[in-house]
N, C-alpha and C positions, 0 to 999 in steps of 0.2 A: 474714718477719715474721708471727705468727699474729696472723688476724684480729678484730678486734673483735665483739663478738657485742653487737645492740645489743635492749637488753628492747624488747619490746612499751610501746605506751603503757599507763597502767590510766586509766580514765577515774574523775574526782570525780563525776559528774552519777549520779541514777538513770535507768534504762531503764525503759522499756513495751517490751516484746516480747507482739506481737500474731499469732497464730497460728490455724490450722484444721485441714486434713486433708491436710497435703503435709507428712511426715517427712523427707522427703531435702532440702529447701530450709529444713526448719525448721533443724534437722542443720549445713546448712552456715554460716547463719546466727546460729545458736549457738555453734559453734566462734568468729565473731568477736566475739562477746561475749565468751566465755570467755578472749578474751585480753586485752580491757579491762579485768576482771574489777570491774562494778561493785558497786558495796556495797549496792546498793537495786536488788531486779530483778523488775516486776510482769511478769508473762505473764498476758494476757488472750485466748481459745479462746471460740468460739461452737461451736454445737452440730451437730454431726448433722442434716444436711436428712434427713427423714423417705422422700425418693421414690429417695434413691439408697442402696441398699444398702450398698454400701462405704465410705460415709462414719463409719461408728460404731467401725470396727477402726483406719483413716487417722485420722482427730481421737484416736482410745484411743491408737495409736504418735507420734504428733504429742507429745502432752502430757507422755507418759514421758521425752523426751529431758531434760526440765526435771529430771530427777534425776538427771542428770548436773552439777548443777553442783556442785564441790568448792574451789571458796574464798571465804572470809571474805563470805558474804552474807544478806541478808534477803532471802528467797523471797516475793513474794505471787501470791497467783493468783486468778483469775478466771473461771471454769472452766461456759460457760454449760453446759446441759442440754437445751437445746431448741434451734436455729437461728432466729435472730432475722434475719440475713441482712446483705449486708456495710454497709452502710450504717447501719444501727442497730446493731450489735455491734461494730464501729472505734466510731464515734463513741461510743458506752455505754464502752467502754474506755478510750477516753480521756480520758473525763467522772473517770471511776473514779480513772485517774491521776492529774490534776490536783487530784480533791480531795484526796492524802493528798502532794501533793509541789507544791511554789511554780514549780517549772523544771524539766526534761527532754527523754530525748532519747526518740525514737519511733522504733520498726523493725518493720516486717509482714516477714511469713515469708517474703518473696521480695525484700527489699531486703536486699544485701549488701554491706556494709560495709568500708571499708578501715581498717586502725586508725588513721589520721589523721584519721578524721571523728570519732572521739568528741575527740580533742585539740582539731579546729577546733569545734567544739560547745561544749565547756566554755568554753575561750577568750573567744566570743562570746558565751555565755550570760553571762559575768562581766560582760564589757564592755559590753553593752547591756543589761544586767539593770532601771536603772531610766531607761530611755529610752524612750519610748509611741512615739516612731515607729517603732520597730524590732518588730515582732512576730512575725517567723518566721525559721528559719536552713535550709536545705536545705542537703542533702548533696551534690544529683546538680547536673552541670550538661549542659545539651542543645547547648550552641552547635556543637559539630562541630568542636574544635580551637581555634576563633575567641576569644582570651583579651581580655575587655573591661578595658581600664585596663591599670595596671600593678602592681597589686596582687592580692593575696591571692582577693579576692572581687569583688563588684560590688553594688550594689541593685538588685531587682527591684518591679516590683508582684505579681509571679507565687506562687504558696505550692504549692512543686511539693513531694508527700508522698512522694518515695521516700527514706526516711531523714531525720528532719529533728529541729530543737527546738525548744524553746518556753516562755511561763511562762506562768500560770496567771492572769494578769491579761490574756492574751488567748484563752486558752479560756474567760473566764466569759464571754466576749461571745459565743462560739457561736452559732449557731440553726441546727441540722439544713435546718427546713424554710423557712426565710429567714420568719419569721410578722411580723416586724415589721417590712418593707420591703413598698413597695404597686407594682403593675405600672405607674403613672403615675410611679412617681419615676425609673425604670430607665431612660428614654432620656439624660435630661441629665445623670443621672449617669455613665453611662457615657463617653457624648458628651465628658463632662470631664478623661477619663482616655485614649481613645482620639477620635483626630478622620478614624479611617477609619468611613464607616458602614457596611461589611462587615463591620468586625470588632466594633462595636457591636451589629450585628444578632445575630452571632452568640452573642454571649454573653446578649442580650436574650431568644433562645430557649433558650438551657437554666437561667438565671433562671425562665423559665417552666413549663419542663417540672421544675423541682424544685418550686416553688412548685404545680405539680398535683398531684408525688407519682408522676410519671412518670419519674422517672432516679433508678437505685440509686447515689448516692453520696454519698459522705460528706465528701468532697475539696472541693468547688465548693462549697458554700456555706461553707467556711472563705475563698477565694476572695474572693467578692464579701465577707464581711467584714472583709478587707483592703483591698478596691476601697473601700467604704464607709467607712472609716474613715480611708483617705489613709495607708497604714500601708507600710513599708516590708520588702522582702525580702534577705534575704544570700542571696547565692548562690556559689560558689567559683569560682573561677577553673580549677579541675582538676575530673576527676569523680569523687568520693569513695566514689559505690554505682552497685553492677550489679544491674542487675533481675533475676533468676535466674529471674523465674516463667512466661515466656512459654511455652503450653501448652494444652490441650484441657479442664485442670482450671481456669486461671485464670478469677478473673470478669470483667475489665476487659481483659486482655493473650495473649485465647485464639490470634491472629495475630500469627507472629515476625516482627518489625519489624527490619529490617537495621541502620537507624540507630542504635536499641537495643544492637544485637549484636556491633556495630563500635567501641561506645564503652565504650572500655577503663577501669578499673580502676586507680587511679593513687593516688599519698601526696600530701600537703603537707609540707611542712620548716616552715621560719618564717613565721608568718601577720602579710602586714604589712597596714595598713591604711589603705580609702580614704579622702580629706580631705574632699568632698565626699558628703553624704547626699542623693541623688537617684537617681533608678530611671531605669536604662538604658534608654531606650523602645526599641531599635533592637534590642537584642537579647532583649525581650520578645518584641516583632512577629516576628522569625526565627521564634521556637517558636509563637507565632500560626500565624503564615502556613504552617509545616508541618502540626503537629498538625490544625488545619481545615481543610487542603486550599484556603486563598484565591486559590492563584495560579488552579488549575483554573477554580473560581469566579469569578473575573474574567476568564478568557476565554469562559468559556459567558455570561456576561455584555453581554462584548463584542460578542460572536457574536450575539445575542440582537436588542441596537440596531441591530445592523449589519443584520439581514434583516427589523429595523419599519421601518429609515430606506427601504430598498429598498422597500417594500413601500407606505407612506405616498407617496412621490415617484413608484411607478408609480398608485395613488389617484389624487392630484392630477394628473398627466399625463394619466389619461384621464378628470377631470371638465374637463378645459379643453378637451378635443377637441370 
């Protein structure tokens, strides 16, 4: 019997492809576009940091692969000239995209793509298109095999960016630099949403360290305006992107991380869907409790009370002598 040869998906949505100075991940990451083959395809490139040499040739090869594409599309591009740096150049990009399109899907030069994720994209984006508690759709999912429900996806409160989409009535809520949230509102809010106060704390400081200007990202305060807004996450049940960038060039992911590297590269067939809208706490905390390191944290903790308790009881024992 000859076998069936079955087409690639083509995706309806437009893309943002977001890029820099790594051609061989742009490269690979382009080729899974190219078999979506969207009809609307913005690439937005920051510039050349000025203190490393080799970045001017890498961002020049980087940008060229974008004429490589050959079917039926509208090109735009973005093409900084100076290095604005990753935090203001994603987000400036994505501002960019949202003003000329209502909905789409988002890909950085090191998130690699199965072609199932642009199908579960559209899909989702149709379906929750005029629904306000749905605000974000990721592609990847962290849990380690551990399939929550028995469907397709799950909800999170999490807005994890490696490959994701979105509409443009929750990018105008934006704020890079969280400017209209005050450091008094940050506990009970949070408190509201997590009732660990480890894991409260934690996100209480890098709340803060964005709000100083001290952490380059552009990711976390997308985050907390999810957190703030009671807004809900899809996340899939399979894992649809591999992070390709782990490396000495990366900004975020210069250390290869096993779990990363282990977590394989998989399709969806039919996307069915959950009855219930509510955000899995349990497997939010999983990716908590790794990414920050908590368990550590609550034994140094532990550890901590354990040698004041000792310490307080040999006190008292020798003020009663």
């Amino acid at each position: 019997m000859a076998s069936v040869k079955i087409h690639p998906y083509q995706t309806k949505s437009a893309v943002l492809f977001v890029i820099f100075n790594r051609p061989d991940t742009t490269q690979k990451v382009f080729e899974q576009i190219k078999l979506a083959q969207p009809k609307r395809l913005y690439v937005a490139a920051d510039g050349p940091r000025p203190q490393k040499p080799d970045d001017a040739a890498a961002c020049k090869q980087a940008r060229e692969i974008i004429s490589l594409v050959d079917w039926d599309c509208q090109v735009h591009t973005l093409f900084n000239q100076e290095n604005l740096g990753c935090r203001d150049a994603v987000s400036a990009a994505i501002t960019w995209f949202f003003d000329n399109e209502e909905e789409g899907i988002v890909l950085e030069d090191d998130c690699l793509p199965s072609n199932s994720f642009f199908k579960f994209c559209d899909s989702l984006l149709d379906k929750y298109r005029d629904d306000a508690r749905v605000r974000h759709i990721t592609g990847c999912n962290f849990q380690n095999g551990v399939k929550r429900g028995t469907d397709s996806y799950y909800f999170s409160n999490r807005t994890h960016v490696w490959g994701w989409a979105s509409w443009r009535r929750v990018w105008n809520e934006y704020d890079k630099n969280l400017e209209k949230y005050s450091t008094e509102q940050i506990d009970e809010t949070l408190s509201n949403i997590y009732n660990d106060p480890m894991v409260v704390e934690v996100w209480k400081n890098i709340f803060e360290e964005i709000k100083a200007g001290t952490m380059n990202s552009w990711a976390y305060p997308l985050d907390f305006a999810n957190f703030f807004n009671n807004g809900l996450v899809i996340i899939p049940n399979k894992n649809l992107i591999k992070n390709i960038g782990y490396g000495p060039d990366a900004t975020h992911t210069q250390i290869i991380d096993e779990f990363h590297e282990r977590n394989p590269l998989e399709e969806i067939d039919e996307i069915t869907h959950p009855v219930f809208m509510v955000p899995n706490k349990q497997a939010d905390l999983y990716i908590i409790d790794r990414d920050f390191k908590l368990e550590e944290r609550r034994i140094k903790e532990r550890a901590f009370k354990t040698r004041m308790k000792k310490w307080l009881n040999g006190v008292f024992r020798n003020a009663a002598l």
